[in-house]
Structures are given as structure tokens and as C-alpha cells.
C-alpha positions in Angstrom: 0.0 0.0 0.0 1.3 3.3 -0.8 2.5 5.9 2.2 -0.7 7.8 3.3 -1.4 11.6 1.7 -1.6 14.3 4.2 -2.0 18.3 3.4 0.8 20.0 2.1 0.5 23.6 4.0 -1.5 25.0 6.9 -3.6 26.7 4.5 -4.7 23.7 2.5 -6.0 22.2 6.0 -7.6 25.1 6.8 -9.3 25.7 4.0 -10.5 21.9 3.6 -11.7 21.7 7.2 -13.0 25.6 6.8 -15.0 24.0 3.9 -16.1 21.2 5.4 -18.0 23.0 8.5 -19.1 25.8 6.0 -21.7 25.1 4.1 -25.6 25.6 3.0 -26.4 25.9 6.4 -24.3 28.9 7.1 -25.7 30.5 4.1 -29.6 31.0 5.3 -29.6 28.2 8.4 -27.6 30.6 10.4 -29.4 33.7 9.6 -32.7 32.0 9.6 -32.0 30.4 13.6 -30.9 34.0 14.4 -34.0 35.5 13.2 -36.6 32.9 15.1 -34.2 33.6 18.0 -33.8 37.0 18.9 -31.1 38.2 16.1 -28.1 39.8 18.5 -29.2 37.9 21.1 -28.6 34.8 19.4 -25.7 35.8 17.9 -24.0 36.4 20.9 -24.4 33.0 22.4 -23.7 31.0 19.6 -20.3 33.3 19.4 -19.4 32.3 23.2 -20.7 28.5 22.4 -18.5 28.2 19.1 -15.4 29.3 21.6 -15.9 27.3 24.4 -17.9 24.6 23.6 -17.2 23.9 19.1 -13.4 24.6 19.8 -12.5 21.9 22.2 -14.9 19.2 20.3 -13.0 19.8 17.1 -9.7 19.8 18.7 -10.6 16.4 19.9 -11.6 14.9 16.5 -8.1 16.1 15.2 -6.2 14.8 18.1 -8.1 11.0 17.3 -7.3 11.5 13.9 -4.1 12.7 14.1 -2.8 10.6 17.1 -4.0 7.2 14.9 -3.7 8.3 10.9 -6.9 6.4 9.9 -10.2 6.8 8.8 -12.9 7.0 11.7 -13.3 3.3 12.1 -9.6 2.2 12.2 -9.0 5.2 14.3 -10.8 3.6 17.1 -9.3 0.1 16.7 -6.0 1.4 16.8 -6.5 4.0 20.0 -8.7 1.4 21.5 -7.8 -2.3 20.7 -8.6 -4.0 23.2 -12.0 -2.2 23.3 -13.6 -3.1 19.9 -17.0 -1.3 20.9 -15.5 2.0 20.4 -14.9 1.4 16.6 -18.6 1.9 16.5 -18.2 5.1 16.8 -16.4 5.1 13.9 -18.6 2.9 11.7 -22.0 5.5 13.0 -19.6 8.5 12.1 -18.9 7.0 8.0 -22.6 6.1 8.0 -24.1 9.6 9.3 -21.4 11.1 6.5 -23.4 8.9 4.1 -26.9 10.0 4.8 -25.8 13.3 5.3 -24.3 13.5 1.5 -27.5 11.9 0.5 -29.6 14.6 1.7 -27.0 17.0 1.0 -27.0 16.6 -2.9 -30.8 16.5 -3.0 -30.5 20.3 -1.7 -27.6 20.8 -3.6 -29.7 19.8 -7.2 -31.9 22.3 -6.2 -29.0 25.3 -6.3 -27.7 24.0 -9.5 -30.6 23.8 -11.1 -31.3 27.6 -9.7 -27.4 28.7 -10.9 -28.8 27.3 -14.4 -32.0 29.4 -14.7 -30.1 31.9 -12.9 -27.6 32.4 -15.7 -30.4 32.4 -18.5 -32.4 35.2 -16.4 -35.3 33.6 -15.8 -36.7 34.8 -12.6 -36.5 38.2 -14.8 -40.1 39.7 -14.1 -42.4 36.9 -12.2 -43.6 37.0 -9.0 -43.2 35.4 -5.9 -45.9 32.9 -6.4 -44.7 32.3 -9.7 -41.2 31.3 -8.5 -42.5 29.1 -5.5 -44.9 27.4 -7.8 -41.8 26.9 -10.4 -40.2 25.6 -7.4 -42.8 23.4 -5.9 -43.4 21.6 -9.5 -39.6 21.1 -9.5 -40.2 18.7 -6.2 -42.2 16.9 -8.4 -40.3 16.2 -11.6 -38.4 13.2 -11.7 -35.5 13.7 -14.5 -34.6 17.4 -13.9 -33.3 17.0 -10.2 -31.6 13.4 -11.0 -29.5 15.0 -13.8 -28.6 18.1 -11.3 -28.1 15.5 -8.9 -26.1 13.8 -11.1 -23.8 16.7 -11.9 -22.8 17.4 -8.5 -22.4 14.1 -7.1 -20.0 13.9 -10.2 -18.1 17.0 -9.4 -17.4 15.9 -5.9 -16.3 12.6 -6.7 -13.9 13.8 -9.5 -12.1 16.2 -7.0 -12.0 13.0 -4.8 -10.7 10.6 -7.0 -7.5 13.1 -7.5 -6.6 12.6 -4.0 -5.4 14.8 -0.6 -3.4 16.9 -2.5 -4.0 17.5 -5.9 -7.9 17.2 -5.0 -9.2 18.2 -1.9 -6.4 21.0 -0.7 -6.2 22.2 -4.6 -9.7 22.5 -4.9 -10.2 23.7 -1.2 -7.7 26.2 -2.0 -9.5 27.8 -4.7 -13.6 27.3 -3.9 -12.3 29.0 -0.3 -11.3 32.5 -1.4 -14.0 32.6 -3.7 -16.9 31.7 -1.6 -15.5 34.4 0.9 -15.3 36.8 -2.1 -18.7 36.2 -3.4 -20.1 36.4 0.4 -18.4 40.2 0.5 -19.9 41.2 -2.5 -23.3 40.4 -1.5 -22.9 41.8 1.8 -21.7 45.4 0.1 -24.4 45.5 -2.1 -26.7 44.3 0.7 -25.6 47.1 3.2 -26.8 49.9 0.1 -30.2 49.0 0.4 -32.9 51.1 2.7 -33.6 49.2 5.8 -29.9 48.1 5.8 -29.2 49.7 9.0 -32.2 48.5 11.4 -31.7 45.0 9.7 -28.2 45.4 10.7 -28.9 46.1 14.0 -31.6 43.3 14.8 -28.5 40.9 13.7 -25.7 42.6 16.2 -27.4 44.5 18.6 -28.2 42.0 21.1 -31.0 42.4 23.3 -30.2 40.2 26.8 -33.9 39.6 27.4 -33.8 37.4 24.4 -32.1 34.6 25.8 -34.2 31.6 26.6 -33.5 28.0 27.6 -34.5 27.6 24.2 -32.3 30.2 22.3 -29.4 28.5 24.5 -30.4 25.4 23.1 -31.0 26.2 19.3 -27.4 28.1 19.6 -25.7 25.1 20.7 -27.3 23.2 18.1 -26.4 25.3 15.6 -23.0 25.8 16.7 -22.3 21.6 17.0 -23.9 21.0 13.6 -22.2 24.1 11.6 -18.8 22.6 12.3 -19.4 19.4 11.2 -18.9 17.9 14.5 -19.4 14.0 15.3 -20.0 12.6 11.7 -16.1 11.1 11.3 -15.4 14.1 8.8 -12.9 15.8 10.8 -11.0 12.6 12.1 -10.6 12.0 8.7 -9.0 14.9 8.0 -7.4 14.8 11.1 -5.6 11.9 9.9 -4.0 14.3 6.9 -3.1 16.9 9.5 1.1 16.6 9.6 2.3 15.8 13.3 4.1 19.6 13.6 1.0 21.5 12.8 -0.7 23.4 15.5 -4.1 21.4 16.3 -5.7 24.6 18.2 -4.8 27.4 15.8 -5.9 25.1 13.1 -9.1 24.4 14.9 -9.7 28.2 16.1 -9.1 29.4 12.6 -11.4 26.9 11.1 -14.3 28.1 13.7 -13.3 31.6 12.8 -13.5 30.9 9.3 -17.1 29.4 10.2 -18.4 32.1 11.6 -17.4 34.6 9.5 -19.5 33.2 6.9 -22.3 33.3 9.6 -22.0 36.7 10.1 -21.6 37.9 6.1 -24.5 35.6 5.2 -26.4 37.4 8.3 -25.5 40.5 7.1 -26.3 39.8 3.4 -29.9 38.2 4.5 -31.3 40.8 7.3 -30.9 44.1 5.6 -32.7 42.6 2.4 -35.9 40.8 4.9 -36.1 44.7 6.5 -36.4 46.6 3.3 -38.4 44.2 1.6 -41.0 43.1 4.5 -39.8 39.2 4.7 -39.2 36.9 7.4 -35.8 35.6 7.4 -36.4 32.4 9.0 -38.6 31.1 5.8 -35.4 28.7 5.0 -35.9 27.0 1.8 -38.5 29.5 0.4 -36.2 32.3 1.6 -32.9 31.1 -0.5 -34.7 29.6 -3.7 -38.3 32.0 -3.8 -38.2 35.0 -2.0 -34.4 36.1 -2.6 -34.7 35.7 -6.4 -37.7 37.4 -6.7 -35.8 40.8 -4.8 -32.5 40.0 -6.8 -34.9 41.1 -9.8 -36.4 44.2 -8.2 -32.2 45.5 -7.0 -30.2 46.9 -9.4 -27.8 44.9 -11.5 -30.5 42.4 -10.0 -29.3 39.6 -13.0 -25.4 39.5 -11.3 -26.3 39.1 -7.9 -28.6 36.5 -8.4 -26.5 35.0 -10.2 -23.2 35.0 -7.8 -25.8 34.3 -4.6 -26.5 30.7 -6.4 -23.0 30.2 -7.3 -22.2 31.0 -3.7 -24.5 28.3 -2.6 -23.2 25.8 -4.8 -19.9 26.1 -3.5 -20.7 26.2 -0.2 -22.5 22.6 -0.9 -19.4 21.6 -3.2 -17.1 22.3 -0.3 -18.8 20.1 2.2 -19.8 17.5 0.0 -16.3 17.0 -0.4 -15.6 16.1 2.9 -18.6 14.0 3.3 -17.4 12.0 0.7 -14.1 11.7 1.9 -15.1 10.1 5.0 -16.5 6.9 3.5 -13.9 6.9 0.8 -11.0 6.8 3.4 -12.8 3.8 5.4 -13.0 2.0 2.5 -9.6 2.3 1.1 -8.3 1.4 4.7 -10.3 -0.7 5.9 -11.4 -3.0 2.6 -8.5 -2.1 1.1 -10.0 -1.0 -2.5 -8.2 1.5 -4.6 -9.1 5.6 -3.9 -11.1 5.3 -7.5 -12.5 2.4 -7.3 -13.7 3.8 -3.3 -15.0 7.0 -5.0 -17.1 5.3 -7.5 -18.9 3.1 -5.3 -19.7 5.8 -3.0 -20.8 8.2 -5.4 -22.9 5.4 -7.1 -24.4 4.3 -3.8 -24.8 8.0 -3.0 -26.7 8.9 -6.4 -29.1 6.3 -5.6 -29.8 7.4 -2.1 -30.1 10.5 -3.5 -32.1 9.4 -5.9 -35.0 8.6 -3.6 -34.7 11.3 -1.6 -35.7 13.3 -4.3 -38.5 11.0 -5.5 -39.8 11.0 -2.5 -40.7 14.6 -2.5 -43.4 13.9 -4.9 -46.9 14.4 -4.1 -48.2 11.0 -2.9 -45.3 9.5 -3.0 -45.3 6.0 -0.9 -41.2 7.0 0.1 -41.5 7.8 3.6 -39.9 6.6 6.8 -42.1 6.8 10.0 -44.4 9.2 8.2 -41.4 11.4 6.8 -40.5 11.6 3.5 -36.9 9.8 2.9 -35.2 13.1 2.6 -36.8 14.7 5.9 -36.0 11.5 7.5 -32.2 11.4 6.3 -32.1 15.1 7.6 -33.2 14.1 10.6 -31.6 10.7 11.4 -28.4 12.2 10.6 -29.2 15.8 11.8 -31.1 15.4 15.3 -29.5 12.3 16.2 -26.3 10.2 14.5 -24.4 13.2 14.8 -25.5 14.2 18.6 -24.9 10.4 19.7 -21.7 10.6 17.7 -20.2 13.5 19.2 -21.1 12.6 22.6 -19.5 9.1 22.3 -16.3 10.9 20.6 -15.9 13.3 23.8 -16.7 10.6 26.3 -13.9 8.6 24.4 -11.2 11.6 25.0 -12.3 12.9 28.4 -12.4 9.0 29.8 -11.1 6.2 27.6 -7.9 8.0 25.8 -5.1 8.5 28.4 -4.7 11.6 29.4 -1.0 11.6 28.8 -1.8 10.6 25.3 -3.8 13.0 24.9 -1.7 15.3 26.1 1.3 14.3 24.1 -1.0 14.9 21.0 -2.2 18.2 21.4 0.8 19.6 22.1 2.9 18.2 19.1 4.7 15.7 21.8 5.9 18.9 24.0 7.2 20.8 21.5 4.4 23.7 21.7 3.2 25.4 24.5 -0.7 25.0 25.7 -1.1 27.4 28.4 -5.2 26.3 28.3 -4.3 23.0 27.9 -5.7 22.2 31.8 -8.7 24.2 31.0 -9.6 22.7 27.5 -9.1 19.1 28.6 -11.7 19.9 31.9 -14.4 21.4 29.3 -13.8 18.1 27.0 -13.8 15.9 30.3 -16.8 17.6 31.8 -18.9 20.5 30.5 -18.8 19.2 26.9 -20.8 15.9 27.6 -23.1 17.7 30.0 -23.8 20.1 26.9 -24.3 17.5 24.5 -26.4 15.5 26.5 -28.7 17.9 26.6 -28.7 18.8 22.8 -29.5 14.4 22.7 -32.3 15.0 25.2 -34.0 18.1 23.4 -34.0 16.5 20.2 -35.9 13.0 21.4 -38.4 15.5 23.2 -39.3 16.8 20.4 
């Protein structure tokens, strides 16, 4: 077997792990939580949860990663041998990255097949009910989302196929700056409009008497899943992170990089629901109705409709590249097929998941899962619950099955940096973490 890729400069793993946490989510998720939850108010928590509570949980993931150089599953065999229960984690990490992709490229059809009518201008002149009835009859087309589908799912895998380097960093490297780019120029154009300025300040000014048991909760939430915590993604890239590269900085610059995003897409979203009287936690209709429709009433309405759908595709480009990777890398190392032949049956076996996910959108469709369609039940299998249970087991394995010393010896590059909160990041891993997560766990099953 050939010696094992890993990331070729601190920006390549910053940017591939920065890509993997950012995503579709950031782009309207974020804005739309903050605007069911008190907009500065909200803000402000998630900010202080991201620090304390998203920092730690990622730096753990690395350090498992790192400290063994597999994929999720191995990783637990080899830090835990003589405990073979643990590589579950590992095997409910790789399958939550599965369902997640799934359900990912469904939304993902939907923004190229937006970037496509985008580019042709045709959301030129019709009206809101127009557009949602344009995009209500595209649930319920059969060929038109599988060949957007299709296209994605086919983009991702070709930038996996090419490997660490010359796929995911490369690629990373370039969809990065250009998502950021696109975000700014939104955001400028955004701040020109009328109500710019109270929109503005219902997303920053925060307002104390806000903050609920429930806004806590919904920030946490929000915080865990943005950064792509406890589905194996980042202890596979972990496992490309090179032994004398700084696992905090990398972690705190990849949550800074997160929120960032947050706060342009916040600031692109609220000044636009002010002036034009919308409600900017619609989700869905908000990205792929309402926005169009006020893209066509701005000027030079045509270009920033059409970079807000780009922006969207890469942001689901960048993710689903890491999603991928996860089940690729576990079956390279673990059934020991080649990286293209890996990619190819996980694309394939993602297409058809995909597939039905889609389908079962339809009006009367028999694809449902408890009463949910298959795509609101892969969001939510993965979502609400693999990725809770996930994380909690990964933190639980760190804070009381890992040695301490091992741990130790990890996160600080075998002694050769100095971690003057290394004490007080291994207590919030060992104790406040779980408590935190638990609670996420215990919300979502009381829902």
C-alpha cells in the first residue's frame, strides 16, 4: 500500500476543514436560527458556544485523527484495541457522513438547477408565487433533479478521485477564497439598500432579554452542527493533519472561518428581509423563492442572483467533499479498495440514495420513513440524532477512555508547543462538553 497523503501547507487544511463546516447551512440556516431567536441575542451565544464549547470538540476529533492516521473506524481500533465497541463510533460516524451527503446533494440539485435558470435570467419579471410554484413543480419532476443530482455528485467525486493533495487541498484552496469573495460582495451590495441599517442592528445589537432555555439550546445546536462535528469528517481529516502543525490554531481558525460566513450571510440576509418586509427564517422558500424574486427588483439584480446561487453551490461543493471523503478513506483502509475504485462506489451508492430522496418529495409518493419523506428523515436521522450520539461518544472517548497523557502528548505536538489552556480545554472536554451535548440528545428526542 502506498504511504498515506496528508495536506501540504496550513492553508490547505484550513481551508478543507473551513469548507467542510461551511456550508448551506451557514448561508440561510444561520441567519434563519438567528432570526426565530432573537437576532443579537442569538448571535452572541452562539459566538461564546462556538469558543468554548465547538473549539474543544473539534480539537478532539483532530487529536483522534491525528494521534492514529486512519479513517474513523480504524482510528478507534488502533486508539482502542482492546475495546472493539469504540470502533462503532467510527462505523455511526462514516454512515451519518453517508446519509448526510444523500440529503445534502438532493439540496444541492436544487442550487444548480437555480445557478442554471439563474444564468439564463429567468426569474427576470415573475412573482413570488410564480417562482414558489416553479419551485414546488420542480419537487415533483423526476428527471430534472436526477440530472442536477447527477452533476454534483459527479463534481465531488472527480475532486476526490484526484486525492489529498492535488484534489481536496487544490480544490479547497481555490472554492475558499472565492466563496469568501462572493459572500463580500453580496454583503456590500446588501448594506446599500434602505432598511440596511435596522436589519443590521436586529442581527448585532443584542437584546439580553432574548435569551431563553430555548435560544441556548437552538445556539448550541447550531454551533455543534455548523462545524461538522461527530459525523467522522474531521478525524478523517485529522488523519492528513502533519504531526508539527498546531491542532488549536488550526481548529480556532477553522471556527473563525465558520463564523465569519455566519455573520456575512447574516449580514447579506437581514438588511434585504427589513427593506423588503420578509421573514428571514422562511429557509428554503427564503434562498430559492423569496431572494430571487428581490434580486430582480435591486439593481444589476441579474449578477447578484447569479453569484448568490454560485455562492450556494460552492458552499455545498465544499462540504460535499468532505462528506465524501469520509467513507472513501474507510474503504480504502479498511477494505483495502483502490481511492477510485472507493469514490465510484460511493458516489454510485450516494446517487441512488439521493435518488430517492428526491423522488420521495413527490406528491403522494409511498417513500416515507415513519411518516417522513426519505429526505426529511435522512435530515433528521443524521441531523437530530447520529451526529448528537456521535459527538457525545467521541468526547466521552477523549475525556475518559484515551489517556490523558496521550492525549496530552498529542495536542501539544509531543511537548514541542506550549498550551497554556491546555488544563482548562481538557476539563471542558472531560466535563462541561458531555453535560452540553447531552442535553442537545435529550432536546432533540423530546421533540
Amino acid at each position: 500500500m502506498s504511504k498515506k497523503e496528508s495536506f501540504g501547507s496550513k492553508f490547505g487544511i484550513i481551508a478543507a476543514a473551513a469548507g467542510s463546516a461551511i456550508g448551506l447551512g451557514n448561508i440561510y440556516r444561520f441567519p434563519c436560527e438567528a432570526g426565530a431567536n432573537g437576532g443579537g441575542a442569538f448571535f452572541i451565544v452562539y459566538l461564546g458556544i462556538v469558543l468554548l464549547m465547538g473549539l474543544p470538540l473539534m480539537v478532539s476529533e483532530f487529536v483522534i485523527g491525528r494521534r492514529s492516521g486512519k479513517n474513523p473506524v480504524g482510528a478507534f481500533k488502533a486508539l482502542a484495541p482492546a475495546s472493539k465497541s469504540w470502533s462503532g463510533i467510527g462505523y455511526m460516524g462514516v454512515f451519518c457522513s453517508f446519509l448526510i451527503l444523500a440529503f445534502y446533494c438532493t439540496v444541492a440539485g436544487w442550487t444548480i438547477d437555480s445557478l442554471g435558470k439563474s444564468i439564463i435570467n429567468y426569474y427576470h419579471g415573475l412573482d413570488k408565487d410564480t417562482i414558489l410554484a416553479d419551485f414546488n413543480g420542480l419537487m415533483n419532476e423526476t428527471w430534472q433533479p436526477i440530472l442536477s443530482e447527477g452533476i454534483f455528485i459527479f463534481i465531488t467525486a472527480f475532486v476526490i478521485i484526484k486525492g489529498v493533495k492535488q484534489g481536496i487541498e487544490k480544490y479547497s484552496k481555490i472554492l475558499m477564497p472565492v466563496l469568501f469573495g462572493i459572500l463580500i460582495v453580496l454583503a456590500i451590495k446588501s448594506l446599500t439598500l434602505p432598511k440596511a441599517a435596522e436589519g443590521i442592528g436586529f442581527f448585532l445589537k443584542p437584546d439580553f432579554s432574548k435569551i431563553t432555555g430555548k435560544v441556548l439550546i437552538n445556539a448550541l445546536g447550531q454551533a455543534f452542527f455548523s462545524l461538522s462535528l461527530g459525523m467522522g469528517v474531521l478525524i478523517t481529516y485529522g488523519s492528513y493533519i502533519a504531526k508539527n502543525d498546531n491542532l488549536t490554531s488550526t481548529a480556532f481558525a477553522v471556527c473563525v472561518s465558520d463564523t465569519l460566513i455566519a455573520i456575512l450571510a447574516g449580514i447579506v440576509i437581514f438588511p434585504a428581509a427589513f427593506t423588503f418586509g420578509i421573514q428571514p427564517e422562511a429557509g428554503n422558500e427564503l434562498a430559492f423563492v423569496t431572494l430571487p424574486m428581490l434580486f430582480d427588483k435591486m439593481a444589476g439584480g441579474y449578477f447578484f442572483c447569479l453569484i448568490f446561487f454560485l455562492l450556494l453551490t460552492i458552499a455545498a461543493l465544499t462540504s460535499s467533499i468532505s462528506l465524501l471523503e469520509a467513507p472513501v478513506l474507510f474503504l480504502t483502509e479498511e477494505l483495502h479498495l483502490s481511492r477510485k475504485k472507493a469514490t465510484i462506489y460511493s458516489a454510485i451508492a450516494t446517487f441512488v440514495l439521493c435518488v430517492i430522496s428526491s423522488e420521495s418529495l413527490h406528491d403522494g409518493t409511498p417513500l416515507k420513513i415513519f411518516g417522513f419523506s426519505v429526505f426529511s428523515a435522512l435530515d433528521m436521522i443524521s441531523s437530530n440524532f447520529l451526529m448528537t450520539i456521535g459527538g457525545l461518544l467521541t468526547i466521552l472517548f477523549i475525556g475518559w477512555k484515551m489517556k490523558k497523557s496521550d492525549f496530552m502528548d498529542e495536542y501539544t505536538n509531543g511537548g514541542t508547543i506550549s498550551m497554556g489552556l491546555r488544563k482548562i480545554m481538557y476539563f471542558i472536554i472531560r466535563f462541561i462538553a458531555p453535560v452540553a451535548i447531552t442535553i442537545i440528545l435529550i432536546t432533540q428526542f423530546m421533540k
